[in-house]
N, C-alpha and C positions, 0 to 999 in steps of 0.2 A: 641638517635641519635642527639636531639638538642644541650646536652650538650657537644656531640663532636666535633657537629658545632663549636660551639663555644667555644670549647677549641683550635680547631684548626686541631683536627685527622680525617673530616671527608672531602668529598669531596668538599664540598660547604663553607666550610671555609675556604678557600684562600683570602679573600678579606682583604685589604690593609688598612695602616689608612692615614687619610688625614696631618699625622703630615711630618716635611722633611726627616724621615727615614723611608724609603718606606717598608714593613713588604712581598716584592717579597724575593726570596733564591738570587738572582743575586744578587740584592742590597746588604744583608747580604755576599757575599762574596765581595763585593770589598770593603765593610768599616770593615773586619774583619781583615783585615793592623793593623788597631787600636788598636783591641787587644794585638796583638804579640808586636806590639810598647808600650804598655800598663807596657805590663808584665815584657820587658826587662827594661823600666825606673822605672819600680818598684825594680827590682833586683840592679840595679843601687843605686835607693836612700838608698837598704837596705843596700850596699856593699857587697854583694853576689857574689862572684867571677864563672862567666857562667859556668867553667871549673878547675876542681883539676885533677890534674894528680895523677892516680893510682885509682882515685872511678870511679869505673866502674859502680857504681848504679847511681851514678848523673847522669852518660853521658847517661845512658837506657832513666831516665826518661825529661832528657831534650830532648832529641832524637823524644821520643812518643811526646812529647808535641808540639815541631816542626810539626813535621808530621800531625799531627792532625791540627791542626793552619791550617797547611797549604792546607789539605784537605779540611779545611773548607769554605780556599779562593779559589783552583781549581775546587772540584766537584759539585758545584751548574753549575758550566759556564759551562760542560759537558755538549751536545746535548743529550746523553743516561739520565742522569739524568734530562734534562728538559722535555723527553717525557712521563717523569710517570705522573701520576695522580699527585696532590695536596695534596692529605693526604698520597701518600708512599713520597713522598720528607721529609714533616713531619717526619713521622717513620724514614727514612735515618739520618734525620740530629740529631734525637734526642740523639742519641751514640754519635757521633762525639761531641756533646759539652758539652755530661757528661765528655767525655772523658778530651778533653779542660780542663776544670775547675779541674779534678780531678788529669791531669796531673799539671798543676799549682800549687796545693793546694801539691803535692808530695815532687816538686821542692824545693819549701820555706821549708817547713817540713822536707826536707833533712838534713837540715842546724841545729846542734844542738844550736847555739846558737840564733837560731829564734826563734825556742820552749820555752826558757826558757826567752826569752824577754818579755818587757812589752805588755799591751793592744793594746797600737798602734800599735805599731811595728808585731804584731801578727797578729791581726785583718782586721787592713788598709786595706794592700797588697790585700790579697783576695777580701773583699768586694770592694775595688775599682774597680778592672780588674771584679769580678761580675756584677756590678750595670753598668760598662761600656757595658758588653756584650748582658745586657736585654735590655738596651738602641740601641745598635742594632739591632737585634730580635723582635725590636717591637713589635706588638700585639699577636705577636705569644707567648704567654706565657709559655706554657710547654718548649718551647724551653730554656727559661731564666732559671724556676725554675730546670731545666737538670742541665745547667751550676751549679747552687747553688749546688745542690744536691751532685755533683762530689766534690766543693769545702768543703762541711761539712763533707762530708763521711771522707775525708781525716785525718782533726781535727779531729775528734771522735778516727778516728782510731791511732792517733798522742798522742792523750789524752792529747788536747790542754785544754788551761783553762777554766775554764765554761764561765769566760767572754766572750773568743772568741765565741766559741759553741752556747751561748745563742745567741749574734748577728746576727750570721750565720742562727740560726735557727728562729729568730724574723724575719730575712729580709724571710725564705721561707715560711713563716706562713703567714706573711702580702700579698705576692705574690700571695700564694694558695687564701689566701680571696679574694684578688680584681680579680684572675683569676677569682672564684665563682659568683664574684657580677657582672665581665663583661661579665662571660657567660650568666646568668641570663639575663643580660640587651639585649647581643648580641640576646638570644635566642627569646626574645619580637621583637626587632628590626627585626630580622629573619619572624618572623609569619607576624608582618606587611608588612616588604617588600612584602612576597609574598602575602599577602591582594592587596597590592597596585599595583603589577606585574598581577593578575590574574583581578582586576579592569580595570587595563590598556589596558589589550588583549578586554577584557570583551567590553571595550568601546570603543577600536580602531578597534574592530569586527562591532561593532553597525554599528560605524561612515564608516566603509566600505560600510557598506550593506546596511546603508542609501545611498552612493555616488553610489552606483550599482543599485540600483533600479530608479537611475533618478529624486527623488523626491527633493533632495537637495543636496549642492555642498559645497565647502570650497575653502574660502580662503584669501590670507594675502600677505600684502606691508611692504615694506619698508618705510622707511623716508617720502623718494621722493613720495611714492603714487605708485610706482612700484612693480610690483607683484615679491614675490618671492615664493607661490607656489597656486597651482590652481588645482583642482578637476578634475582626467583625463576625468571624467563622460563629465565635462561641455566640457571641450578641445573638444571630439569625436563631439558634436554637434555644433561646431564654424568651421568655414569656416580658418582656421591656423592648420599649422604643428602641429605636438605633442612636445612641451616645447619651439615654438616659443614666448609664450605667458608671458614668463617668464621675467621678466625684461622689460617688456612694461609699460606702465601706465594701471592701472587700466581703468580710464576713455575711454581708446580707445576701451573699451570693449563694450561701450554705445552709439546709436546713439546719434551724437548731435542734437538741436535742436526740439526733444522733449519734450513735456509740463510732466516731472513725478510729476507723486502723491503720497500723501502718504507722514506721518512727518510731517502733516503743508505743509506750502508753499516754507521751504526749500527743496533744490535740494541735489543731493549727491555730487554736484565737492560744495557746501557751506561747507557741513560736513567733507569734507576731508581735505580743508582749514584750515577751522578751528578745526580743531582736536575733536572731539566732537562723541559723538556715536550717531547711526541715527540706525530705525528701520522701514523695510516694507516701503522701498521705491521703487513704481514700475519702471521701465526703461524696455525699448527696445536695444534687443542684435543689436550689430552695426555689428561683424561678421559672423553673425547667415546665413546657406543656407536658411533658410524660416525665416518668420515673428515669433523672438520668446518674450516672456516678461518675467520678472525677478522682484521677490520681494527680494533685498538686505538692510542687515540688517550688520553692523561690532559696533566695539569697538577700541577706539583708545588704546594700550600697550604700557606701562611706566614702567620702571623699577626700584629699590629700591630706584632710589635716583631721582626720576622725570622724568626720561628724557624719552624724547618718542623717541618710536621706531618703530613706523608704527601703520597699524592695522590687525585688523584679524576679519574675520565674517562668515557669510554663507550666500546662497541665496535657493531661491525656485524656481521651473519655474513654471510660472503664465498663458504658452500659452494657455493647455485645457483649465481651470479654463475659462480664457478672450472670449475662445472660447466657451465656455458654458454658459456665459454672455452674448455673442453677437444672441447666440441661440435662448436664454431664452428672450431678445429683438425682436429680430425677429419673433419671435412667438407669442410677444406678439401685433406686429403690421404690423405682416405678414397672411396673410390665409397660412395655413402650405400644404394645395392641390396644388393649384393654383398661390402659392408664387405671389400674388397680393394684396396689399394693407387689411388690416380688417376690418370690422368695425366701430371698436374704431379707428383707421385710420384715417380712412376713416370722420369720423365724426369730430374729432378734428381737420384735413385737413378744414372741412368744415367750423367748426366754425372761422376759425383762417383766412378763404378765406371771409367772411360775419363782421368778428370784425368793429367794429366804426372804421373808421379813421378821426379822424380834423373831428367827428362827422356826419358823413358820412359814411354809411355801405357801405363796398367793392364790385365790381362788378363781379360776377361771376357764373357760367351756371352748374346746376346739371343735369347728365342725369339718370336717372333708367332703367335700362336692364331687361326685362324677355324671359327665352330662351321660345320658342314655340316647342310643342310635346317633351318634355324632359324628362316628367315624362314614356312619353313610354319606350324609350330607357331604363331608372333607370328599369321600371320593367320587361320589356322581357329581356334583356342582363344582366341585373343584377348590382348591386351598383359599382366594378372595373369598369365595361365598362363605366358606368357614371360616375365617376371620369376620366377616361383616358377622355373622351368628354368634362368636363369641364375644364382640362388644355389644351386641343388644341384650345376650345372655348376662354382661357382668352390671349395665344400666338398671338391669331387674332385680340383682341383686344387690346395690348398692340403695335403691329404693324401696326394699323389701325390710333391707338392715338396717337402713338408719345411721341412726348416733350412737346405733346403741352396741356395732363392735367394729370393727374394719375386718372388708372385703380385702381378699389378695388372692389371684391367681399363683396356684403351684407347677403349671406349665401344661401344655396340650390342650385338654378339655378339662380338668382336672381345676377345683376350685377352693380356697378357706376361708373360716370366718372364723375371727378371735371375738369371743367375747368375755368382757373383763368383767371380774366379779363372779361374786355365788349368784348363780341360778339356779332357779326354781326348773323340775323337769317337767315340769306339764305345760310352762311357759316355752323351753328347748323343745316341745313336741310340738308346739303350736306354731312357733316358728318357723322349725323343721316343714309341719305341713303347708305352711305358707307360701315356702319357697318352693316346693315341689308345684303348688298349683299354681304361681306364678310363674315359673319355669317352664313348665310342661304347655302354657299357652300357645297357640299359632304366633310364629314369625312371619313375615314378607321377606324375602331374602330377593333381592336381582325381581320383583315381580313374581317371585315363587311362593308358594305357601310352604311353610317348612313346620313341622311339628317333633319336638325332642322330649326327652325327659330326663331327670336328675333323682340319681341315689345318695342319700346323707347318712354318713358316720359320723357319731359322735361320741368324744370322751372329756373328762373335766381332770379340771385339778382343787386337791390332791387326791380325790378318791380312786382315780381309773393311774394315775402319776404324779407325778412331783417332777418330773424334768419333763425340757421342752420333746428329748427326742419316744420317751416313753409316752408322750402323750400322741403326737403323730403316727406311732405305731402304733399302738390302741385304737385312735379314730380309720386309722386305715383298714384295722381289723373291723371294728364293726361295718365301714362301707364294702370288705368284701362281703359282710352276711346281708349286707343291704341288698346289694345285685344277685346275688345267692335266692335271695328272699323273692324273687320277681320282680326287682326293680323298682323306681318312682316308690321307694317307700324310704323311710329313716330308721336306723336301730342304734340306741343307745350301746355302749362298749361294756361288755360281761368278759371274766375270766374265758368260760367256755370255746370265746371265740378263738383262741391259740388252737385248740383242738379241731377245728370248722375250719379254719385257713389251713390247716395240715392236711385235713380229710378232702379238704378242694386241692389243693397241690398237689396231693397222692392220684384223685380224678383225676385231670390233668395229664399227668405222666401215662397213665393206664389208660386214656382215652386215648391217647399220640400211638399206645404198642398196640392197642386193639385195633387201630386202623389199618395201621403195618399188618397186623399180623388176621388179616379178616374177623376180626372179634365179631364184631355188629352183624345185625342181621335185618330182615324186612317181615314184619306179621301182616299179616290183612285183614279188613274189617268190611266187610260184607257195605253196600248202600243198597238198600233195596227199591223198589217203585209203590208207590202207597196205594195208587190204585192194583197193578195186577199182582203185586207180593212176589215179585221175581228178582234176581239181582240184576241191578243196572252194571255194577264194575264192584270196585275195590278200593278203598284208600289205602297204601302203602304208607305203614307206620315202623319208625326205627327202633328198634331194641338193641340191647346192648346185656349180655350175659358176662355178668363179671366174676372172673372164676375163684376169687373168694367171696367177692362180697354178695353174689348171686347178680337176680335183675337191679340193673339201675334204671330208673325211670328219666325218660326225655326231658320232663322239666327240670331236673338236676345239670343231664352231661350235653344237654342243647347250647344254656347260654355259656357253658365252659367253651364248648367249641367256637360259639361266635365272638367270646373274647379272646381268645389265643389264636382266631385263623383258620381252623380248620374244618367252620362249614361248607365252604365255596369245596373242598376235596372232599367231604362226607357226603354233598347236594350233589356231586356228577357219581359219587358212586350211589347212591339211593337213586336216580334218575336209570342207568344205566341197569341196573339190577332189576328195577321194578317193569321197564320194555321187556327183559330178558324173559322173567317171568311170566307177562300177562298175555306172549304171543303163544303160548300152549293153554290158555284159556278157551272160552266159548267165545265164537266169532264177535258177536253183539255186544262182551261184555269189556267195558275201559276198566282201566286202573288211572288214580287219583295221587298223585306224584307233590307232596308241599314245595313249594320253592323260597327261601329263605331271600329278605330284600336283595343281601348281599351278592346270591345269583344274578339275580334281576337287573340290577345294577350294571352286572358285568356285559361290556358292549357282543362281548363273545358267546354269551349265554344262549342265541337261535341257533348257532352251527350247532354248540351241545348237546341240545336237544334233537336237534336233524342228524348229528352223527349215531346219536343213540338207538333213534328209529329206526334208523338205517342198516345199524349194526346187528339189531334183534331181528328187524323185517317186520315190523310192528306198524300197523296202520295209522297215521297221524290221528285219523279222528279217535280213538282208542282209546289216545295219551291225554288227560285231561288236570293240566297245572294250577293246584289251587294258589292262590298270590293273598298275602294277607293286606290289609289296609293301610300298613306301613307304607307301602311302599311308593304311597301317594306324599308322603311326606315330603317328597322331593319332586313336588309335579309341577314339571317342565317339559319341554320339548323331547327330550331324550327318553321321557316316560311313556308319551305317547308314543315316540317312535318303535320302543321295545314293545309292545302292547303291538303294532301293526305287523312288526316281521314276527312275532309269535304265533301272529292268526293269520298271515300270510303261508304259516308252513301248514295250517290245516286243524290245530292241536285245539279243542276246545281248553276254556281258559274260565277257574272261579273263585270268586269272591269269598277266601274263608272266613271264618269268625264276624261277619258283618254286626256290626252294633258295639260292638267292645272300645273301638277309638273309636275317633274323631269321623263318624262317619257320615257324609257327603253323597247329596244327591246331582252335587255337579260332575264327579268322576265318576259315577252309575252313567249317568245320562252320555258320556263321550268314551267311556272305558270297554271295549266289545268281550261283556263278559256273556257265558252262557249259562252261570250257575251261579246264586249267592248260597249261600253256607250259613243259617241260622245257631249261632253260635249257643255250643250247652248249657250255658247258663240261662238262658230265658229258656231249654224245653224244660230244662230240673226244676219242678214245683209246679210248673205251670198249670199243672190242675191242680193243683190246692188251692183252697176256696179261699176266695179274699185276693190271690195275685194276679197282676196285672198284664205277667209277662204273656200270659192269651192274646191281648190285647196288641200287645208288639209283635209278636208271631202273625196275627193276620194283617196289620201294615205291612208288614215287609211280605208276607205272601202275595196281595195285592199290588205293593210297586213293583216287584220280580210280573206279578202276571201282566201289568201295563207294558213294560221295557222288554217282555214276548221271553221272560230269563225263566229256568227250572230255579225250584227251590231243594234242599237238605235241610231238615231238623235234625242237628247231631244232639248225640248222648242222652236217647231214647230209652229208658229200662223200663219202662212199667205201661202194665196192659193200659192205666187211664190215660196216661201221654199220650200213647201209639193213638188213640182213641181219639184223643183231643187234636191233634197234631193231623190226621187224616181229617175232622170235621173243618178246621180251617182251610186246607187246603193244598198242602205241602205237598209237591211233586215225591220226593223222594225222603226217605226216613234211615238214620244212621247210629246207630247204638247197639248197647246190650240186648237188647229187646230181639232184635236177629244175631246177634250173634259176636263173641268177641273178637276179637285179632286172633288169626291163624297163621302160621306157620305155608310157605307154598306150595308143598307138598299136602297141605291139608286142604287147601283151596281146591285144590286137583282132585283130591281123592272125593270131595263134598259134591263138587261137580261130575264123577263119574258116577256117580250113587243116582242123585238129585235134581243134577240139571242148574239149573239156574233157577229153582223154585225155595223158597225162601219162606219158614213159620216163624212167629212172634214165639219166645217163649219167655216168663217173669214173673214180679212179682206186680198183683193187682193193683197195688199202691204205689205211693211215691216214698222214700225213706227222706231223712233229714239230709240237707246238702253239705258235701265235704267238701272238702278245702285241702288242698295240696300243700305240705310246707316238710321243711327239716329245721326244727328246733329243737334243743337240746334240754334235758327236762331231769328233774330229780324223784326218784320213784322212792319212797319210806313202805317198808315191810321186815316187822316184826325188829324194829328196834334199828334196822339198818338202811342205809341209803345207797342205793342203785344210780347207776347215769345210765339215763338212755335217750333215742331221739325220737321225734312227732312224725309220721313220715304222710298223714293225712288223715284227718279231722274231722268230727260234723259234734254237732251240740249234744250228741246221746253215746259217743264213743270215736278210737280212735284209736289207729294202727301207730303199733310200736316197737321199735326195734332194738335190740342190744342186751336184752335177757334170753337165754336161754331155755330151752326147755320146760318153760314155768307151765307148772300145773293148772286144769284148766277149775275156776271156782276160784283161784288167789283172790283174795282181798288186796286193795294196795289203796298208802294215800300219797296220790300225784300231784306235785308241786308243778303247775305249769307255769306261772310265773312266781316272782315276790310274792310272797305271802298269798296267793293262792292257790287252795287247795280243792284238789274235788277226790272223794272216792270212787272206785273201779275196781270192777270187777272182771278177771281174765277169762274169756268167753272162747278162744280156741290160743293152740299157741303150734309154731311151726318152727324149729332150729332157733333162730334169733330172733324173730318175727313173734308178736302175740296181737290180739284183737282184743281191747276195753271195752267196757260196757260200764258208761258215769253213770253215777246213783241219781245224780240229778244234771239237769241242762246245763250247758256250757257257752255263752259270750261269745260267738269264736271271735268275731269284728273287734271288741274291744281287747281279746285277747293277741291279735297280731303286734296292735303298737306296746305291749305293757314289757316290761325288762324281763329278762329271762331269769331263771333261779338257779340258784348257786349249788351245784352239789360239792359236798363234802366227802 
């Protein structure tokens, strides 16, 4: 089949040569003039007269030979004949010019005196009007060696001279071999073409289906820098018609004023300029509906004699990619929860807010955030619920801050705020308060109501540091006196507190071995009945005898244990102890057992309780679990259900400190409590004339008496409370007033004596109300300065520890914060313990937030 090809018989051998005689059948007919003009000037030069009267064979085969000629010049131009195939046109025309040739070869050889002429005269004729005809016919070979073939048939059959014959047959021989050697060639040519054809599909497939998948695009200018064609992929994603783009400039494809990269520091309008090929230049699309980039890449095209002719390239789109980039940034200086500042942020923020300027470290305020009860939430709701909590926690604070420093989370619950510049401290305290009362707001969390809180540390620069890591340890220090301090408050950073985060480290350790080693103990505090003055039970209070430092007080080693873990192990050994105790009591009388959220919480915490009972032989109703208001924080299903297996086991269940939070008449009304707990700070004062808290005490006596609940007025001392406290209405009365916290052995011995009969004993009056705290404080006497600390408070005096043996009458002037001063006077003293008495009233309110003082 290939040698057909290229001989010319088959279908695919139609093709043409690039010489001026075109090798189409149309061509071969209208220069086939030539021939017949060929033949008659041959006839001419030979003297051959066209026509004898009476030879009727001459005029036959002149006749055929017309006809045929002339066939040769009409039936190619035939529409019938142009609609065959390629190789029957072939086959068609290959008679028609044996015939030609053989009528020709007739004509001459009619003639007796041509036969018996010389070489030329013999030979010529033929072979000219031959070698004319192949010249014709172009590459179509067979066609030519036809003609020969008719011409030598003829001579043979004439029984021309060998001379002629030979030449005749020299020229079809030479014709055969170069057909042979151009089929040969055609046939290579052929194989490659279609190598180079099925390449071309091959890679114009590729280069498709690159352009369809979006990954890359093409395209190519003019001269001018003008596109003459462009990748429909890219078109669809530009803001232009489909082939608007066409004959624009390039360049308008690009925003201007753009910084592109990429190739050095030329640009692509330098490269196009100057004619130059440029690679992996980025730019941004200038007609692009969204923000797109492009990595373009061309080559400038010249052709064989230099001259340029534009260029042509391709590009990539770089948007993911950029976009993946800007991710992979953001991630790395973003918190990916709370899309607030990281870290590493955070800290390079710092350093770069603290750097030397003109040798001079910059002025600027770090704050430390830690949320309060947070870890509840993370473990009753679960890690989602506490992720949703900390993005609506860092929304509050991002809107709280402003412009005016950047938020960043330092990881967990744990939060910072940079603020750049000297501040003012009363504006840091205002802030500070801001955020706490924005903070501390109800959340919705899943449909839950969640309520948290936040302690702030803070320290500046240069006064508290001059480096980034001195100032984080400083504000870290003041948030531990923050939580130290009761929480939901801020304290600015003082030297002292080096000393207060030792003395909390040193707690810590010695609360971990007092546990070990049965340190702690249980006192109890009488609750009496307000009508028959009898004891009801006992609340079960913790102590802790620390064997240097004596008693430590619960508001101290409490919130130590519920930051380090070890309530849930001190709540079943207080639980556990207090049943132990209360079943050698008087039948009728319960013990009052606190339970820390974090019990609460725990799914395990009814067996605890049931094993406890169980273990002592203590009668459920007996056991009576005070639960604070917390614990609503997280009221969800799992709230009520601990609430039902509670009171499923029998244990009456109450309500402490009611009024202090966020307190709610929707959890009274579904919460099956049997006792609210009038918290001490509304009985303390409550008869002093002018306060209000009467007022709150008989509301909440009356909601308690509607919901069918007993009431407690804790931290009763004085005859006019008991007084006041009984005309409202209060079921049962809990203070000094009957009596302090005992020892259970004391409880025992009270009840063998007494019974379970109960006297008021106090003072008439009400004293000024104290306040709980450990601050650190500088005491001046007699030219010298003392450190000592506040360990509780009230506006007329105030317990102090860390001096000695001081005699009782001391004069002293007490620096409680900066620059204020009050005198005092030592009214008893006990080992390191002494008892003040101020010469005048004391602020305590404005003295919690004011800076502490500095001892020397």
């Amino acid at each position: 089949m290939s040698l057909m090809v290229a001989l010319g018989l088959a279908e695919s051998g139609t093709e043409v040569s690039a010489s001026w005689i075109s090798g189409a059948f149309v061509q071969i007919a209208r220069l086939w003039p030539l021939i017949l003009l060929a033949k008659l000037c041959m006839i001419t030069l030979l003297g051959i007269p066209l026509y004898r009267p009476g030879d009727g064979q001459q005029f036959v085969v002149l006749t055929v030979m017309l006809l045929v000629d002339g066939a040769l010049m009409l039936v190619p131009r035939w529409p019938v004949f142009q609609e065959r195939m390629p190789h029957i046109q072939n086959w068609l025309m290959l008679p028609m010019l044996f015939l030609s040739g053989l009528s020709f070869s007739l004509w001459l050889k009619h003639d007796p005196k041509t036969v018996s002429d010389s070489l030329f005269l013999a030979a010529v004729p033929e072979l000219a009007v031959a070698l004319l005809a192949v010249c014709i016919v172009g590459d179509r070979r067979l066609l030519g060696i036809s003609y020969f073939l008719g011409a030598l048939l003829v001579s043979v059959a004439a029984k021309a001279g060998p001379a002629q014959i030979g030449l005749l047959v020299s020229c079809v021989i030479i014709m055969a071999v170069a057909t042979l050697r151009q089929a040969t060639a055609d046939r290579e040519r052929a194989i490659e073409r279609q190598r180079q054809d099925l390449r071309a599909q091959r890679s114009d497939r590729l280069l498709q289906e690159h352009e369809r998948t979006g990954r890359g695009w093409f395209w190519e200018t003019d001269r001018q820098g003008c596109l003459t064609y462009i990748s429909d992929t890219l078109v669809r994603t530009l803001d232009a018609p489909k082939g608007g783009l066409i004959g624009r400039p390039i360049t308008e494809m690009i925003r201007p004023g753009d910084k592109q990269q990429g190739d050095g520091e030329r640009t692509l309008g330098f490269h196009l300029s100057a004619r130059t090929g440029f690679s992996d230049i980025s730019v941004r699309a200038a007609m692009a509906k969204e923000e797109r980039w492009w990595s373009i890449s061309g080559q400038p095209v010249f052709n064989e004699y230099g001259q340029f002719h534009g260029f042509r390239g391709s590009g990539t789109d770089l948007t993911e990619m950029r976009r993946s980039q800007a991710e992979v940034t953001r991630l790395a200086q973003f918190d990916s929860l709370t899309g607030l500042a990281n870290r590493i942020q955070m800290l390079r923020s710092l350093e770069q807010a603290v750097a030397d300027r003109h040798g001079k470290a910059g002025d600027c305020t770090l704050m430390m955030l830690d949320l309060d009860r947070f870890k509840s939430v993370n473990d009753t709701l679960g890690h989602p619920a506490g992720d949703a909590l900390l993005r609506q926690v860092s929304q509050r604070l991002q809107r709280v801050v402003g412009d005016r420093g950047l938020v960043g989370r330092q990881g967990g619950d744990e939060f910072k705020i940079l603020l750049p510049g000297r501040q003012d401290q009363a504006m840091l305290a205002q802030l500070a308060q801001n955020i706490i009362a924005t903070v501390s707001q109800p959340y919705s969390i899943e449909g839950t109501a969640v309520v948290i809180g936040v302690s702030i540390g803070i320290s500046s620069c240069p006064q508290d540091g001059v480096t980034a890591d001195a100032l984080i340890r400083n504000a870290d220090l003041a948030l531990y006196a923050a939580k130290g301090n009761g929480r939901g408050v801020h304290r600015f950073y003082s030297s002292d507190m080096h000393a207060d985060a030792e003395d909390r480290r040193q707690l810590e350790e010695d609360l971990r071995h007092a546990l070990a080693a049965d340190g702690l103990h249980l006192v109890y505090q009488p609750v009496v009945s307000s009508k028959t003055e009898q004891i009801a039970g006992y609340e079960a209070l913790l102590r802790w005898e620390h064997p240097v430092r004596g008693p430590i007080s619960p508001a101290l080693f409490i919130p130590i244990a519920e930051d380090t873990g070890l309530i849930a192990q001190i709540g079943e050994w207080v639980l556990r102890t207090a049943c132990r105790d209360a079943v050698q009591w008087l039948d009728h009388i319960r013990v009052a057992v606190n339970v820390s959220p974090t019990q609460f919480a725990n799914p395990g915490f009814p067996s605890t309780v049931m094993n406890a009972l169980a273990s002592a032989q203590l009668a459920p109703e007996r056991l009576e679990l005070e639960i604070t208001e917390s614990v609503f924080l997280n009221d969800d299903d799992g709230t009520d259900a601990m609430f039902a297996r509670l009171k499923a086991l029998g244990v009456r269940l109450a309500l402490d400190d009611f009024g202090t939070g966020y307190s709610s008449l929707g959890y009274l009304k579904k919460a099956p409590f049997d006792k609210i707990k009038i918290d001490q700070s509304f009985v303390r004062g409550a008869a002093t004339k002018g306060s209000r808290n009467s007022a709150i005490i008989k509301a909440i006596v009356s909601l308690a008496e509607a919901l069918g609940m007993d009431t407690t007025a804790e931290g009763a001392e004085t005859q006019d409370e008991l007084a006041l406290i009984r005309q409202l209405g209060c079921s049962h009365i809990q203070g000094y007033i009957y009596g302090r916290p005992m020892p259970a052995a004391d409880v025992l011995a009270s009840q063998r004596v007494n019974g379970s009969a109960a006297a008021a004993d106090g003072f008439q009056s009400s004293r000024p109300a104290r306040k709980t705290m450990l601050r650190t404080i500088a005491v001046h006497h007699d030219g010298h300065v003392y450190t000592g600390r506040v360990r509780n408070i009230s506006s007329t005096g105030a317990l102090i520890e860390g001096l000695w043996n001081v005699p009782l009458g001391t004069l002293f002037a007490i620096e409680l914060s900066e620059g204020q001063f009050v005198n005092a006077t030592a009214r008893w003293s006990k080992d390191d313990r002494m008892g003040v008495e101020f010469a005048g009233a004391v602020d305590i309110g404005a003295l919690r937030n004011a800076p502490k003082a500095l001892a020397s």
